[in-house]
C-alpha positions in Angstrom: 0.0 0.0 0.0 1.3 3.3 -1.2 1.6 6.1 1.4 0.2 9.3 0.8 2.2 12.5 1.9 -0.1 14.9 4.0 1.6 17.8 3.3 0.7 21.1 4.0 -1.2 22.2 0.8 -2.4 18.7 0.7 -4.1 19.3 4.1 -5.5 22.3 3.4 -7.1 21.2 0.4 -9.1 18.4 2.1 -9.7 21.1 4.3 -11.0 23.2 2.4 -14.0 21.0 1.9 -15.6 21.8 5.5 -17.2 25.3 4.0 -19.6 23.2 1.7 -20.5 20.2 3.0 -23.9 19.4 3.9 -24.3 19.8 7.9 -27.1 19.4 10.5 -25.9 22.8 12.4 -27.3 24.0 8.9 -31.0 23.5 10.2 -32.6 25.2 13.2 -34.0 23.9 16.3 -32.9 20.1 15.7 -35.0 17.7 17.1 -32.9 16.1 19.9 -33.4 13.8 22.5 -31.7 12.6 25.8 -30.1 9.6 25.6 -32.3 7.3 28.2 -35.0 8.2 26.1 -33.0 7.3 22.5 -31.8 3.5 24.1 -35.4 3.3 26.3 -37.0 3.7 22.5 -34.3 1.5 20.6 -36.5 -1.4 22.5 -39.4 -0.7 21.8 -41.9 -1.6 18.9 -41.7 1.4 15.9 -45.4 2.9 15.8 -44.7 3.1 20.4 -41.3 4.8 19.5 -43.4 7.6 17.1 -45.8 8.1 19.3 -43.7 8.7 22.3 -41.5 10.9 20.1 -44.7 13.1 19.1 -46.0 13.0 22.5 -42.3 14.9 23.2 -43.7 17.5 20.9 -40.5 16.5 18.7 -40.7 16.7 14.7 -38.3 13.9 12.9 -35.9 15.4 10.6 -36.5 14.3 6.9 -33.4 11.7 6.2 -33.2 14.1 3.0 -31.5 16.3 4.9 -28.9 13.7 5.4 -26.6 14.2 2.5 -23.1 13.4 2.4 -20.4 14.9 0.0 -17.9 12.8 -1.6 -14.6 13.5 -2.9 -11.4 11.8 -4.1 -7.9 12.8 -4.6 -6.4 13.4 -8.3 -3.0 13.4 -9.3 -1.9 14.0 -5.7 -3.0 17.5 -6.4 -6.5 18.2 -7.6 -9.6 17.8 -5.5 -12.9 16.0 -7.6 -16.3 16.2 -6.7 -18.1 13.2 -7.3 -21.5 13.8 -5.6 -23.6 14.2 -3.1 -25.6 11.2 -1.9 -27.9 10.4 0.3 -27.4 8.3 3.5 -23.9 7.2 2.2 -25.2 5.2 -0.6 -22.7 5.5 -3.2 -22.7 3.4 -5.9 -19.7 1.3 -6.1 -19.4 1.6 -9.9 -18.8 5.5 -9.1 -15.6 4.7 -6.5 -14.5 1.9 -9.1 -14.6 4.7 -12.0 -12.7 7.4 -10.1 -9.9 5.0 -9.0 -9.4 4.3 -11.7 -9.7 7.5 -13.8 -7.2 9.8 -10.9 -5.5 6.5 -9.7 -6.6 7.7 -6.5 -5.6 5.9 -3.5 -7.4 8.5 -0.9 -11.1 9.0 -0.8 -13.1 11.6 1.1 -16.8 12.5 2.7 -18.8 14.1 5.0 -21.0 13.2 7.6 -23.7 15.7 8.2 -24.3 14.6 12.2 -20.7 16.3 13.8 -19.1 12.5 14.1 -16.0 13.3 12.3 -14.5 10.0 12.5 -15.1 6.9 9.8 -17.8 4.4 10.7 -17.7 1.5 10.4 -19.5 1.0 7.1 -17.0 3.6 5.7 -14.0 1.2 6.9 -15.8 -2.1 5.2 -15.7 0.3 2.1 -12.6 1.0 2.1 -11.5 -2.7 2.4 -14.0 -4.1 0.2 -12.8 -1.3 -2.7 -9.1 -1.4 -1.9 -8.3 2.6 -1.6 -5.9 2.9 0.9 -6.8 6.4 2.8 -10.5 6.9 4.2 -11.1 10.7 4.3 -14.3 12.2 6.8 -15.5 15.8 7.5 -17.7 17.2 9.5 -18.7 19.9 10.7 -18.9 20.2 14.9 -20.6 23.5 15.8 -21.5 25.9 13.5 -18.1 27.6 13.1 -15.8 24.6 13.4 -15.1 21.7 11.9 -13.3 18.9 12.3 -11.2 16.4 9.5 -10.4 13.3 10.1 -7.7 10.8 7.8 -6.9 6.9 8.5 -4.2 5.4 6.6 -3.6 1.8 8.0 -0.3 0.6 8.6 -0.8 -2.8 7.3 -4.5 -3.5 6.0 -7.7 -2.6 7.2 -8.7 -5.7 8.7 -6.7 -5.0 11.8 -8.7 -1.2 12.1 -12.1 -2.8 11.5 -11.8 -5.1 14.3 -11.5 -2.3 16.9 -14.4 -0.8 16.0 -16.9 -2.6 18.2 -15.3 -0.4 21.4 -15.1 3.0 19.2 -19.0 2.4 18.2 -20.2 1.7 21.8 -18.5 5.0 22.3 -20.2 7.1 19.8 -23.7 5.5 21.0 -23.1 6.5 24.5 -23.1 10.1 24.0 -25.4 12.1 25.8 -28.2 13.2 23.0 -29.4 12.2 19.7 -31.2 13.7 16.7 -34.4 12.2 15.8 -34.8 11.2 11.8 -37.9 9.9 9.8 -41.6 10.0 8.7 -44.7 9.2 9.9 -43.8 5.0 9.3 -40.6 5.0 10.4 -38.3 7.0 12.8 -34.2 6.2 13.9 -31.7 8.3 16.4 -28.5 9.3 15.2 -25.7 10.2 17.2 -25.2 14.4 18.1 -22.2 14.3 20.6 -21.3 17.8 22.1 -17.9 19.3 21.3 -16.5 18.4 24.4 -17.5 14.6 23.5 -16.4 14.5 20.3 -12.9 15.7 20.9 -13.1 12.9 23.3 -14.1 10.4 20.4 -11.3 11.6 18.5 -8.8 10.6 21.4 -10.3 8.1 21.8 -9.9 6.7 18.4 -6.2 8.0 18.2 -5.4 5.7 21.2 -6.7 2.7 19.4 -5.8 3.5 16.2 -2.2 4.3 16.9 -0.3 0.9 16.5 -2.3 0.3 13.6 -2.8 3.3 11.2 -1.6 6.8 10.4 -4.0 9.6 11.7 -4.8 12.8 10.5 -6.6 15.1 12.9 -7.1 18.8 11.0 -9.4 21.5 13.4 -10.9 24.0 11.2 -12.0 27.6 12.3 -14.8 28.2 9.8 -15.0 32.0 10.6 -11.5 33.2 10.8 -10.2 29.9 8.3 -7.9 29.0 10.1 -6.9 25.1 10.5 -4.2 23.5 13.0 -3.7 19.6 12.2 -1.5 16.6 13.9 -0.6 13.5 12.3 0.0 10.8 14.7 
């Protein structure tokens, strides 16, 4: 596996992606809910959940307004667009074409909830496809945002199987945003700041014997970005 330079331009080119991308903090008064009551209606049957929930007096957010940007890396140099999707279904056929056509080994997207890590559905990706660098952005409040990069050392199987601990840790923050319709209604992850700069040290910990990190904080009002690579 061929590793990829971060350099400084590189960095803020990925960067430079966080002023664009699709972002909850983009709509006003989200409908969030406590934890307990997120896990108390994980158990319970679907039209109990949506009642509850609209007993709360809390609207679902459309899933449209789950979008995520994707992006790869051409010619080590140049930045392309290759869509926005909705609820991360890309079509392989689309990764397959653009690795091919930039010989890109690095691919990036954002996730509109502020969980700037990869999931673990973007890690199977990347193994499944054979890119080498999985890219995420997203933006954390409405004037920051936060980039994440994984390069493993060896191959992704190693990274994948220490997600189980890094996904019990991103469904044990302390509120969640409420998606769906009338028929059907799921609760997504919305960590605080404070808890997801804990994620992210998290995740460097466990990450660190197998993979290259990239951590880039970006200042969306004064554009500034500082970064570490671990």
């Amino acid at each position: 596996m061929n590793s990829l330079k971060f350099s400084e331009d590189l960095i803020e080119l990925l960067a430079s992606t966080a002023f664009e991308v699709p972002s909850i903090f983009d709509i006003n008064n989200l409908p969030l809910v406590s934890s307990d009551i997120a896990k108390k209606l994980a158990e319970v049957y679907m039209d109990e959940a949506i009642n509850f929930v609209l007993s709360l007096g809390v609207k679902p957010l459309s899933a449209s307004f789950l979008a995520e940007d994707i992006y790869t890396l051409c010619n080590d140099d140049v930045l392309l667009f290759i869509g926005r999707f909705l609820g991360g279904l890309v079509p392989a056929t689309h990764i397959y074409k653009y690795r091919a056509f930039c010989k890109s080994n690095l691919f990036l997207h954002s996730h509109p909830i502020p969980v700037s890590i990869p999931s673990p559905e973007d890690i199977l990706s990347a193994t499944q496809m054979g890119y080498g660098i999985e890219c995420v952005i997203s933006k954390v409040s409405k004037l920051r945002a936060v980039l994440t990069c994984i390069e493993p050392s060896a191959d992704w199987d190693k990274i994948m199987a220490k997600y189980d601990s890094i996904t019990e840790k991103v469904f044990n923050v302390s509120r969640f945003v409420v998606v769906g319709n009338g028929n059907n209604i799921s609760f997504l992850p919305m960590p605080t700041t404070s808890e997801i700069f804990s994620l992210l040290s998290s995740y460097k910990k466990l990450m660190e014997p197998y993979a290259k990190v990239l951590y880039v904080d970006i200042d969306l009002n004064n554009k500034v970005l500082t970064y570490q690579l671990y």
